[in-house]
N, C-alpha and C positions, 0 to 999 in steps of 0.2 A: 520532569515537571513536578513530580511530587515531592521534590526536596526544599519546594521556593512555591507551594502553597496549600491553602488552607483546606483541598478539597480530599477527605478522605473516600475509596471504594466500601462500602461497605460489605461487612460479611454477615453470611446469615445468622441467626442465634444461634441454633443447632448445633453449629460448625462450633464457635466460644464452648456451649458446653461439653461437645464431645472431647474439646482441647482438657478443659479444665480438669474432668473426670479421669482422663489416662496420667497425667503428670497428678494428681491425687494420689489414684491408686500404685503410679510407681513411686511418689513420694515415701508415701506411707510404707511400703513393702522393705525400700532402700534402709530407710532408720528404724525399721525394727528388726530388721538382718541386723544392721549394727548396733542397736542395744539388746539384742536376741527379747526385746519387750512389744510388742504388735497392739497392745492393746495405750500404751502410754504414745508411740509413734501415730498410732490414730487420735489420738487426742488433742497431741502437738501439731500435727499438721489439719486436724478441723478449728484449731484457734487459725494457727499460721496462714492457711490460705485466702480465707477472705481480706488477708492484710496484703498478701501480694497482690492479688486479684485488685483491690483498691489501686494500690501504686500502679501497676501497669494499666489502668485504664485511666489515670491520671496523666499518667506518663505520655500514652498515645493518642489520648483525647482533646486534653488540655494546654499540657503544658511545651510538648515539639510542636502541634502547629500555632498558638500565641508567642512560642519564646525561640524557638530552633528554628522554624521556617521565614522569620522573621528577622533570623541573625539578630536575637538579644538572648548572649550564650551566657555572657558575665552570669546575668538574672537567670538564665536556665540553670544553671551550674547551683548558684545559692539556694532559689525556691527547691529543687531536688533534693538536696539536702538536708535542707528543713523538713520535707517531707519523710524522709527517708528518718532522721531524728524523732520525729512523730510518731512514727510507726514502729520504730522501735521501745518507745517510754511504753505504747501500750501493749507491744507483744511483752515487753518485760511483767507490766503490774497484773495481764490477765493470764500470764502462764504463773505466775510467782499467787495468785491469789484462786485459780481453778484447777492446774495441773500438778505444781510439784514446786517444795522449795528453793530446790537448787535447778534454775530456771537456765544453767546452761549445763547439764548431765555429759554432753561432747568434749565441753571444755578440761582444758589441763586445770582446771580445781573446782571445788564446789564455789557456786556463785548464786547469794540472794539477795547484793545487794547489787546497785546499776555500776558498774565498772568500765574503764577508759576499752581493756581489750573484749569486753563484749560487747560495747556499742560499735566500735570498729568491726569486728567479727559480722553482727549481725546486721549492718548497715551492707558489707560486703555481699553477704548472702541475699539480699532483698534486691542489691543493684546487682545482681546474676541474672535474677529472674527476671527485674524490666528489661535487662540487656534482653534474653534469651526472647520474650516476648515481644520487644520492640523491632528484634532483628527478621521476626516473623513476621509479622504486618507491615514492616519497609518491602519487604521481598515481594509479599503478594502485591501489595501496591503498584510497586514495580511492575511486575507482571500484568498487570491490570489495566495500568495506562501505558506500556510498550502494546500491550494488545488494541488499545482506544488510538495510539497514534497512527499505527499500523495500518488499521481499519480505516481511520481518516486517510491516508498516506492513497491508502487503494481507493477509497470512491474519489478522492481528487485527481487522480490519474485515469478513474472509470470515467469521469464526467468531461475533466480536458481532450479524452481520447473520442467520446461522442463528440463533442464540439468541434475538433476537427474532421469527423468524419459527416460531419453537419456541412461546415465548410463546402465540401465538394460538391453536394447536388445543385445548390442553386448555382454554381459559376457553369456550372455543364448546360444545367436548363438555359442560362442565360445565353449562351451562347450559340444553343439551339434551337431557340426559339427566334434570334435574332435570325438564322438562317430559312426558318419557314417562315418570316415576315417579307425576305428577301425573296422567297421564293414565289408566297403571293401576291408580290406586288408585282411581280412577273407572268400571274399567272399562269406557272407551269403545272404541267400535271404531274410532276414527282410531288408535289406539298402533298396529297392524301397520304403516300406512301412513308414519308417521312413520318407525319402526324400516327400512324399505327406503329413505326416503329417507337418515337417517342412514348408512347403511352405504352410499349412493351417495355420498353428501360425505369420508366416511374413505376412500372408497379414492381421490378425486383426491387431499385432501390428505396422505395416505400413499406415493401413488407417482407425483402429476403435480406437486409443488411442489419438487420436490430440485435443480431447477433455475434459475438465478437470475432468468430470464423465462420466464414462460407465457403464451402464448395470450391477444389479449383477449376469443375467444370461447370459452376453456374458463371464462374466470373469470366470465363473465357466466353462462356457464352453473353456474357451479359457485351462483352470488347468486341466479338462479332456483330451484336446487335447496333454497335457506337459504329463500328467500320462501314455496314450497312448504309447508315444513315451518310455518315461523311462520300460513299460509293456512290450513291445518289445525289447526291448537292453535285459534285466536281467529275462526275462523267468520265470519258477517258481522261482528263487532264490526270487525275489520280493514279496510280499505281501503287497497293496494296500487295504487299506478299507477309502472310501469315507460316510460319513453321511451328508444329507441335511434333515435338520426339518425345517418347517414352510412356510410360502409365499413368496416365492422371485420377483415373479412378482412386476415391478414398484418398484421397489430399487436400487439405485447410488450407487456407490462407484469409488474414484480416479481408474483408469486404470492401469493393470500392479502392483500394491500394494500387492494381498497377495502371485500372483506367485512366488516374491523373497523369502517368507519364505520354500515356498514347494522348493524350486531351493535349497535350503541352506541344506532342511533334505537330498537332494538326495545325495549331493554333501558330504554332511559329514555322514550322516546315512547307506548310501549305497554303495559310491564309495568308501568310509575310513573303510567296514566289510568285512567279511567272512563269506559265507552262509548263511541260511536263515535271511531273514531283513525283518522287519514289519514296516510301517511307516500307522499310524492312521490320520485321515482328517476329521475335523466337522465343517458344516454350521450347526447353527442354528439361525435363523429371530426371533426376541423375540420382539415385538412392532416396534420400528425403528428403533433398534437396532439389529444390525450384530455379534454374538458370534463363533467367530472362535477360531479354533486351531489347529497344529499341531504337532506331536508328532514323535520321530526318536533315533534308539540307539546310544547313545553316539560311536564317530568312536574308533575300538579294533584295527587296526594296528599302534603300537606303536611311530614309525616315526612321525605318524600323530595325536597322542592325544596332545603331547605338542603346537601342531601352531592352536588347534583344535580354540581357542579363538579370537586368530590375524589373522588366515585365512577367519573366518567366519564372524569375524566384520563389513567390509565392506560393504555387502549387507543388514545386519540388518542395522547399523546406516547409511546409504544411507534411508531406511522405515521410522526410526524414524525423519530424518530430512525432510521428505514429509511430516510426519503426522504434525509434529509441522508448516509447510508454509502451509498444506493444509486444514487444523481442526483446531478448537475450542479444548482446554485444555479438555473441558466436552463432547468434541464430540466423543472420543476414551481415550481408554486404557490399555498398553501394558507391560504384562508379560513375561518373558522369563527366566526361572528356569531348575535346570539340576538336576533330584530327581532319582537316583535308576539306574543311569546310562540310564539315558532314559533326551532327551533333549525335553523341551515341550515349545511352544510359545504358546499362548493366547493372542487376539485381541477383545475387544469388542470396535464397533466403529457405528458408526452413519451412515446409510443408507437410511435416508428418504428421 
């Protein structure tokens, strides 16, 4: 982006002058090694320098972002030129008139008067130093705005990644609220129980999920809280079986991530059946590695097998697009296959 426009990073003063000071002092050291004269090499180079100094802050100020970032090179190309012509008339008349008459000493002969190869010569040596200084401030720019896009890059993927983690509470309340409306209009006496559990699920996900990983024993605990509540609606008609194998102790995982899958079997396994319904649930911790799965029968009321795919999308691909902002390609991986009339997810994902 900062090749196509006008906005430069600035850098501090401090930084200019300490730059200035070191390329002086080696300036200065260099051409009085070669003229074995340190006190003419300081003189030359406190003319010579404010003249570079000038053109490169010309150069990176002015004239690349009105004439190079603009693509008008022809014109970059002549005003450069002319500058660089300029700046040589006056390093010629005030070294020839303050320092020494033969005003190029390096050169292959004495020279006091303006000549074809000391303009070329010294036009060369002035366009070193914009080179050298311009190739310095493209870089850090560089660096500056790979750093700015970067930084965008991450809070747009921090904020996409809250927004679907937003997503999920209200379709869950909604759903569960809709079950304790059901429940008192029937007035049964599971709705208090339900309503305690509820208000035990709002406050992890209200005050334990603002974080990018939680717990994989808050979240298990948080899915036995959700299993509770659904154990209570559906009486014996339900059948739950939970397996946990290995260490779960000290193991992350995004927040709210596998609830959506168990929300998805209830929601089509059990609200979409008739009578007895079995829905299977396995943790197993296998190194740092998380092997889940969830299993639920495909929904038997008719109405509901043809949207069973476009109803149910939603909340998977809402997962699938956390896993992809919040993992590594190699950090998970996600099955979901419909075998025997029986609908099965599989997650193996990275919890270390």
């Amino acid at each position: 982006m900062i090749f196509n426009s006008n906005k430069f990073h600035k850098i501090p003063l401090h930084y200019h002058i300490i730059f200035w000071l070191i390329y002086f002092v080696f300036n200065t050291f260099r051409w009085g090694s070669y003229f074995n004269d340190y006190l003419y090499s300081l003189k030359s180079n406190l003319l010579g320098f404010p003249i570079h100094m000038t053109l490169c802050y010309l150069n990176i100020l002015v004239l690349m972002p009105n004439l190079v970032y603009k693509k008008r090179y022809l014109t970059y190309v002549i005003v450069l030129l002319i500058a660089l012509f300029s700046m040589v008339l006056i390093k010629f008349n005030l070294t020839y008139l303050l320092i020494s008459r033969n005003v190029w000493p390096e050169g292959p002969e004495h020279v006091d008067k303006l000549s074809l190869n000391y303009t070329i010569d010294m036009m060369i040596g002035e366009l070193y130093v914009i080179t050298f200084v311009t190739a310095i401030k493209i870089t850090l720019d560089f660096i500056k705005e790979h750093k700015r896009v970067t930084d965008l890059e991450k809070s747009n993927l921090e904020t996409e990644l809250l927004f679907l983690k937003s997503q999920i509470s209200p379709h869950f309340f909604f759903n569960t609220l809709n079950n304790i409306y059901s429940l008192s209009v029937e007035k049964s006496n599971k709705t208090p129980k339900i309503i305690l559990k509820l208000s035990e699920l709002m406050r992890y996900m209200l005050y334990e999920t603002q974080s990018k990983k939680q717990t994989l024993e808050n979240e298990i605990l948080c899915i036995q809280n959700y299993l509770d509540l659904e154990r209570i609606r559906h009486d014996e008609r339900l059948e739950v079986n939970m397996y946990i194998s290995g260490d779960i102790q000290d193991k992350e995982i995004s927040p709210m991530l596998l609830l959506t899958f168990i929300e998805n079997s209830f929601k089509h396994g059990v609200n979409k059946n008739v009578g007895h319904v079995k829905i299977d649930i396995n943790f197993k911790i296998k190194e740092d590695f998380l092997y889940f799965s969830v299993s639920n029968p495909m929904p038997t009321i008719t109405k509901h097998v043809d949207n069973f795919n476009k109803s149910s999308g939603i909340g998977i691909e809402n997962v699938k697009k956390r896993l992809e902002l919040g993992y590594n390609k190699n950090d998970y991986k996600l099955s979901i296959k419909n075998k025997n009339n029986i609908f099965v997810i599989k997650l193996k994902i990275k919890v270390s």
